[in-house]
TIVO-2410 file (N, C-alpha, C; in nm, 3 decimals):
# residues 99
REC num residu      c1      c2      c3 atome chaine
REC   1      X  -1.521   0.084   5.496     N      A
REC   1      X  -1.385   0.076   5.449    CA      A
REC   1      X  -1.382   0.115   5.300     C      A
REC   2      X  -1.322   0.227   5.290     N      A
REC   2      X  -1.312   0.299   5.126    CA      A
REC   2      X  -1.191   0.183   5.003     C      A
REC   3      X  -1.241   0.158   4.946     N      A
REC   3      X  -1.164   0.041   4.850    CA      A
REC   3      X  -1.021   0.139   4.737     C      A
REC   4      X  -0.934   0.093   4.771     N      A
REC   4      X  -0.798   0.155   4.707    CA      A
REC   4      X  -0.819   0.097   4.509     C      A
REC   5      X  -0.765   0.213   4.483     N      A
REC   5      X  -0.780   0.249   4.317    CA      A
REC   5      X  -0.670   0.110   4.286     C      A
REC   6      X  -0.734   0.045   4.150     N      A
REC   6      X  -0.643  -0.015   4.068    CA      A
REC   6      X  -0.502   0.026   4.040     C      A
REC   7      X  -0.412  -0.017   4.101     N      A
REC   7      X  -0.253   0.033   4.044    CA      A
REC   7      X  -0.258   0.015   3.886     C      A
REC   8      X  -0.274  -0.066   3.800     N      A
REC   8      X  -0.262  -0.089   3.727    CA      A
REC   8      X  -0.379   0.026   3.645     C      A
REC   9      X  -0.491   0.048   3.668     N      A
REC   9      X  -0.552   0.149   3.576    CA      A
REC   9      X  -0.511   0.285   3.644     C      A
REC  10      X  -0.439   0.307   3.731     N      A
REC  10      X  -0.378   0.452   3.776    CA      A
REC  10      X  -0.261   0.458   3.723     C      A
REC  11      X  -0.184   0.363   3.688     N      A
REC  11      X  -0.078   0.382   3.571    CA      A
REC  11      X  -0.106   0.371   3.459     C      A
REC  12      X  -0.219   0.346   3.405     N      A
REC  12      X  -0.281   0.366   3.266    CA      A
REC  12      X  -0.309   0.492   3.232     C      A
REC  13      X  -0.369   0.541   3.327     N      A
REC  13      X  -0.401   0.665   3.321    CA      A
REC  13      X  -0.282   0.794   3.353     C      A
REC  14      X  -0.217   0.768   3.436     N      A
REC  14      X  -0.073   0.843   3.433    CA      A
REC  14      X  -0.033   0.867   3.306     C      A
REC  15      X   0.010   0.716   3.255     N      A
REC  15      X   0.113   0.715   3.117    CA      A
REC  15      X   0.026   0.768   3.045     C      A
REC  16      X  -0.106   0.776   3.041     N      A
REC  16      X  -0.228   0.877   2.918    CA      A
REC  16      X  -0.160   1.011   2.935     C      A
REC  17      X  -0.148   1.097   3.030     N      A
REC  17      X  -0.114   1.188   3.079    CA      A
REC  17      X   0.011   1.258   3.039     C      A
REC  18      X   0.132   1.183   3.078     N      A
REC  18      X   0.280   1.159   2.986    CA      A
REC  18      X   0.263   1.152   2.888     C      A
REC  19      X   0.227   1.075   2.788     N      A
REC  19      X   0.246   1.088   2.670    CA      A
REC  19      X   0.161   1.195   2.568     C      A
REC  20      X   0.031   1.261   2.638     N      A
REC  20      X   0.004   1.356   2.602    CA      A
REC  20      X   0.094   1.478   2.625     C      A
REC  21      X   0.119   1.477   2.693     N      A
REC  21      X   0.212   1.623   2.747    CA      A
REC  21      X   0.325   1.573   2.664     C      A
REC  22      X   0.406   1.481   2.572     N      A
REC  22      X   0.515   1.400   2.575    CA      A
REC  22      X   0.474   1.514   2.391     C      A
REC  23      X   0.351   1.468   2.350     N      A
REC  23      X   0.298   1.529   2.216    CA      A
REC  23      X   0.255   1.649   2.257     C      A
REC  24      X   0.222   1.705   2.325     N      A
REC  24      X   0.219   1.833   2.308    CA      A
REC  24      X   0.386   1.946   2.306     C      A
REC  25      X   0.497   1.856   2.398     N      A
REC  25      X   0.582   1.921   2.360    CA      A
REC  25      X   0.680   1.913   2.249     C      A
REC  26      X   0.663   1.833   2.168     N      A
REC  26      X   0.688   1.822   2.041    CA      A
REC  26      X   0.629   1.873   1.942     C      A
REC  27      X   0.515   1.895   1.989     N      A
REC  27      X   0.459   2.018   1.864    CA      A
REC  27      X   0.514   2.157   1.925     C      A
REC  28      X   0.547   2.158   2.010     N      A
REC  28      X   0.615   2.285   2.070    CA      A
REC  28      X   0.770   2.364   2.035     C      A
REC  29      X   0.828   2.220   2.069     N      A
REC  29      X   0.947   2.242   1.985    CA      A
REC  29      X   0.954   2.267   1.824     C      A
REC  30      X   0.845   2.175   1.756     N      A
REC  30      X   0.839   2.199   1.612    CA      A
REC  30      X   0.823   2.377   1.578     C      A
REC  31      X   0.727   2.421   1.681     N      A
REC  31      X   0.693   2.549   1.658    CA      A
REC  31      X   0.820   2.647   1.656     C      A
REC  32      X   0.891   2.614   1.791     N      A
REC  32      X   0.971   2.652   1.860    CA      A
REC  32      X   1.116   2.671   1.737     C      A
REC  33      X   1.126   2.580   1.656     N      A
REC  33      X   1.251   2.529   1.554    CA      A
REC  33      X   1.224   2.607   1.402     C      A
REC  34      X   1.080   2.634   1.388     N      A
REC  34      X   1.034   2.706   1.306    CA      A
REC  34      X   1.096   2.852   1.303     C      A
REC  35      X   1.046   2.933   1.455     N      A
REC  35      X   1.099   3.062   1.436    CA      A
REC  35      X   1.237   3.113   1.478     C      A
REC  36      X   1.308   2.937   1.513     N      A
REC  36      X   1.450   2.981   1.481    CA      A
REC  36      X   1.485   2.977   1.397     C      A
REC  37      X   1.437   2.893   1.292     N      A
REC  37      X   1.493   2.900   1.108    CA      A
REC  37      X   1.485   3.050   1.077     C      A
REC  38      X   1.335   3.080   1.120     N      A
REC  38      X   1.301   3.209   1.049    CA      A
REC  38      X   1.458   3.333   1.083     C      A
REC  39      X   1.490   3.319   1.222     N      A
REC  39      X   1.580   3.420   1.258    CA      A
REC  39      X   1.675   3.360   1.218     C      A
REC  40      X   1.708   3.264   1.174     N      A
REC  40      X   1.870   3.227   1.087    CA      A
REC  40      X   1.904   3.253   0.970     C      A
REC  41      X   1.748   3.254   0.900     N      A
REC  41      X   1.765   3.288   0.752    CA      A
REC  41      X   1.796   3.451   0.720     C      A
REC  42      X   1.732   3.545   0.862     N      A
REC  42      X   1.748   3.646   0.861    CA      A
REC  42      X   1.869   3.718   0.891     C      A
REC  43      X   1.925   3.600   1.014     N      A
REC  43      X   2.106   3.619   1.032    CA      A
REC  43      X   2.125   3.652   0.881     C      A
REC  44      X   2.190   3.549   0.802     N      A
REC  44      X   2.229   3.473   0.724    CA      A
REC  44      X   2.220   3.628   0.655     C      A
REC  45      X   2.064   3.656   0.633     N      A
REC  45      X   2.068   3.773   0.498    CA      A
REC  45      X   2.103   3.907   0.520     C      A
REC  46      X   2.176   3.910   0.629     N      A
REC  46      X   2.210   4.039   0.708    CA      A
REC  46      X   2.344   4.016   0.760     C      A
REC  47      X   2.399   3.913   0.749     N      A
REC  47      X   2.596   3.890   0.797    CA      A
REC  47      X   2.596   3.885   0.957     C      A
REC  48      X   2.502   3.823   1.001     N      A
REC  48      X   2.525   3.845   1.169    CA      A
REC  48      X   2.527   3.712   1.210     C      A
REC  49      X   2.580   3.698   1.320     N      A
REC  49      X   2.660   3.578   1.386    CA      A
REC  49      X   2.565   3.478   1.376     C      A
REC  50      X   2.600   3.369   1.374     N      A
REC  50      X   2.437   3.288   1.451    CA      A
REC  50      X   2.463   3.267   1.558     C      A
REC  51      X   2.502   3.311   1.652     N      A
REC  51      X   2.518   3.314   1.811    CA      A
REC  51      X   2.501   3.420   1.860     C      A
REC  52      X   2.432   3.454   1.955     N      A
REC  52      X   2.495   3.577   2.010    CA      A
REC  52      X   2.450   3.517   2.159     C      A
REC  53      X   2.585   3.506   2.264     N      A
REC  53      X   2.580   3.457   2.340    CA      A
REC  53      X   2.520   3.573   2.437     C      A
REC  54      X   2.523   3.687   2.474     N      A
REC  54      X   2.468   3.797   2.537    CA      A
REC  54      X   2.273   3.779   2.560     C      A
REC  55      X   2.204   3.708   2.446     N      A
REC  55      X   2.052   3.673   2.449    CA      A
REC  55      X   2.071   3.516   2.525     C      A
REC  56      X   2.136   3.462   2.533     N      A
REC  56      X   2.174   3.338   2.527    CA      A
REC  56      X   2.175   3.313   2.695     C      A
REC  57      X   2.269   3.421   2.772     N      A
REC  57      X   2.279   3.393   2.864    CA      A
REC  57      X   2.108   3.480   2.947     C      A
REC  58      X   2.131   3.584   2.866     N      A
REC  58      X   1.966   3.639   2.940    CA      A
REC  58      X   1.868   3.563   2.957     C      A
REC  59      X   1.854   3.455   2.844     N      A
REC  59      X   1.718   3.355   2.863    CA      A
REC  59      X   1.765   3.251   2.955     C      A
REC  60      X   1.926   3.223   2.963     N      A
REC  60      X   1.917   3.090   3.054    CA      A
REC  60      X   1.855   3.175   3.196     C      A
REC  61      X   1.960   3.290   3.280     N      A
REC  61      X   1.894   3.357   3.358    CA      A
REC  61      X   1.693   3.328   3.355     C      A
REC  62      X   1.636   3.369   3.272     N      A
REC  62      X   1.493   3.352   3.237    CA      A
REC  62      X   1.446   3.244   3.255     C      A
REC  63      X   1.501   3.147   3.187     N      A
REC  63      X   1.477   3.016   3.248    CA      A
REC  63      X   1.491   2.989   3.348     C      A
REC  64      X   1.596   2.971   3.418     N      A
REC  64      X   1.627   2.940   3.564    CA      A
REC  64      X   1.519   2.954   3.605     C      A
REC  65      X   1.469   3.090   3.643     N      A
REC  65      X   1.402   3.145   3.757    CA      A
REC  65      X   1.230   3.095   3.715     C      A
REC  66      X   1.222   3.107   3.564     N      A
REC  66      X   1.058   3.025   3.557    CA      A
REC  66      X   1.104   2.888   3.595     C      A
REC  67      X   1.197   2.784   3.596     N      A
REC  67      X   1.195   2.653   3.636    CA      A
REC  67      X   1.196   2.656   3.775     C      A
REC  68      X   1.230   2.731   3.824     N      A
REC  68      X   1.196   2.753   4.041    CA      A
REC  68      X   1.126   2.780   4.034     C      A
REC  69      X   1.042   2.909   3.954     N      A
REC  69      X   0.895   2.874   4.019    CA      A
REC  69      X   0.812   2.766   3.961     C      A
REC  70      X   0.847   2.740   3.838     N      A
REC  70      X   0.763   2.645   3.883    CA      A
REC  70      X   0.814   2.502   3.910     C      A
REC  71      X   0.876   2.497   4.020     N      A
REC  71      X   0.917   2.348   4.093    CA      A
REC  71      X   0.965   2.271   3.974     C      A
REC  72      X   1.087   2.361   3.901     N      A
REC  72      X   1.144   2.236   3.823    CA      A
REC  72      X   1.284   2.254   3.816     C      A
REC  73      X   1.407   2.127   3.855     N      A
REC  73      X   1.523   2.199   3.898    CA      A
REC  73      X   1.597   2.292   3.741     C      A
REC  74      X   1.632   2.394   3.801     N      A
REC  74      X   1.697   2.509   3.725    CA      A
REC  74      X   1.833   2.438   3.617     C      A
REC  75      X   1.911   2.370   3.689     N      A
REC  75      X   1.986   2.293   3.637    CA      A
REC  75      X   1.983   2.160   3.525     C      A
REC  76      X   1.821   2.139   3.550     N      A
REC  76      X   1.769   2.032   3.446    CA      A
REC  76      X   1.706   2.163   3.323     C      A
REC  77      X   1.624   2.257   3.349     N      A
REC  77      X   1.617   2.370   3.241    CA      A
REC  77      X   1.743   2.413   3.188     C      A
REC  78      X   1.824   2.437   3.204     N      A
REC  78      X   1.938   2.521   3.144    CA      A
REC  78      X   2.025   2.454   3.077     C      A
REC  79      X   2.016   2.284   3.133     N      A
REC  79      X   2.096   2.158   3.063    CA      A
REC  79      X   1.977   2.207   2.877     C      A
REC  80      X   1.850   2.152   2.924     N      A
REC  80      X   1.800   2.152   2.861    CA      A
REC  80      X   1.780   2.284   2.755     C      A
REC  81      X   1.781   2.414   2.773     N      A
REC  81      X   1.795   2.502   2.700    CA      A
REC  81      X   1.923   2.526   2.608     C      A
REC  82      X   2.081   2.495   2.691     N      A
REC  82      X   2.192   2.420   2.589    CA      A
REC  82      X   2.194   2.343   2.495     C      A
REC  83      X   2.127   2.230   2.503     N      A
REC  83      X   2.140   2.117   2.424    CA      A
REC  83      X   1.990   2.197   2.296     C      A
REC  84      X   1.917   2.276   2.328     N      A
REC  84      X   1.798   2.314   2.184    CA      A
REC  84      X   1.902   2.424   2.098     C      A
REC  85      X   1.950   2.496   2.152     N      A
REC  85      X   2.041   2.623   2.126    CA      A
REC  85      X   2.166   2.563   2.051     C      A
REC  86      X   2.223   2.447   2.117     N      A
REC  86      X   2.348   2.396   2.030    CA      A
REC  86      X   2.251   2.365   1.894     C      A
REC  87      X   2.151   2.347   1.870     N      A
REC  87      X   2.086   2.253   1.757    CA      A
REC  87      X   2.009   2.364   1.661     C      A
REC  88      X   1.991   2.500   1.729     N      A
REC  88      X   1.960   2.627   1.672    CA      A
REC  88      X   2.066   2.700   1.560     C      A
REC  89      X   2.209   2.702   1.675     N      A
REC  89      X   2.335   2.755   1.594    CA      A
REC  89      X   2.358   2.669   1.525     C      A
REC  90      X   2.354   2.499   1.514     N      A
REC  90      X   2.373   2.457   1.351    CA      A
REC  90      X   2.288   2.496   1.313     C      A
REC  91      X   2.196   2.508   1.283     N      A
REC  91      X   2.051   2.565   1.187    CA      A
REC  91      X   2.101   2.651   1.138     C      A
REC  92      X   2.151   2.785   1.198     N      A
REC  92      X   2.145   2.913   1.182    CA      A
REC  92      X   2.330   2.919   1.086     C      A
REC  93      X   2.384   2.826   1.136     N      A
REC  93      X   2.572   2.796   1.059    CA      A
REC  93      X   2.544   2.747   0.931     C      A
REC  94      X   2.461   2.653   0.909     N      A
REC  94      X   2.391   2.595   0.786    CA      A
REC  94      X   2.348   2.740   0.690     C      A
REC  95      X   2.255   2.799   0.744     N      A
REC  95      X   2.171   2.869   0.696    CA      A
REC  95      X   2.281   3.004   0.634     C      A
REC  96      X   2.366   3.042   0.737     N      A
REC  96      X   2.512   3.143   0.679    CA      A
REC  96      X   2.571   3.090   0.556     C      A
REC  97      X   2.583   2.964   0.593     N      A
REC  97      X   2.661   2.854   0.461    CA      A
REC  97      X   2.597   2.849   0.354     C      A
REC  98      X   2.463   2.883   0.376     N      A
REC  98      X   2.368   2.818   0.240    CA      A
REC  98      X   2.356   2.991   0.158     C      A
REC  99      X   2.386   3.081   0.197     N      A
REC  99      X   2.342   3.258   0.180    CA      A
REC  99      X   2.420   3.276   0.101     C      A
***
């Protein structure tokens, strides 16, 4: 008779798991927030929108389809790609304001 794993150290080890991946995507986004400054400051020094909804909708498209494949719902990516992008165009409205 094969003896069943500790619940309690298989959720230890889970939440190890989560919260690594939890820090790795926060250094991701940091990265990620970096080279949108960079392209806001460049808006900014060139008079161009900080939106341009035309890239905007191409990557949600982009997204979508990498979140189906890889088994993640499309609708939780694209929530999620809205809500970084609303937080980009202030960056980039700031950054017009500050030029």
């Amino acid at each position: 008779m094969s003896e069943q794993p500790d619940p309690s150290a298989t959720l230890v080890r889970l939440r190890g798991s989560i919260d690594n991946i939890d820090a790795a995507l926060i250094h991701m986004l940091a990265e990620r927030f970096k080279a949108t400054q960079r392209v806001g400051v460049l808006k900014a020094e060139h008079g161009m929108p900080p939106s341009d909804p035309a890239r905007e909708e191409q990557q949600i498209a982009r997204l979508r389809r990498l979140a189906a494949e890889a088994d993640l719902d499309p609708e939780f990516a694209e929530k999620w790609f809205n809500f970084v992008v609303a937080e980009v165009i202030r960056h980039h409205t700031a950054a017009a304001e500050g030029a």
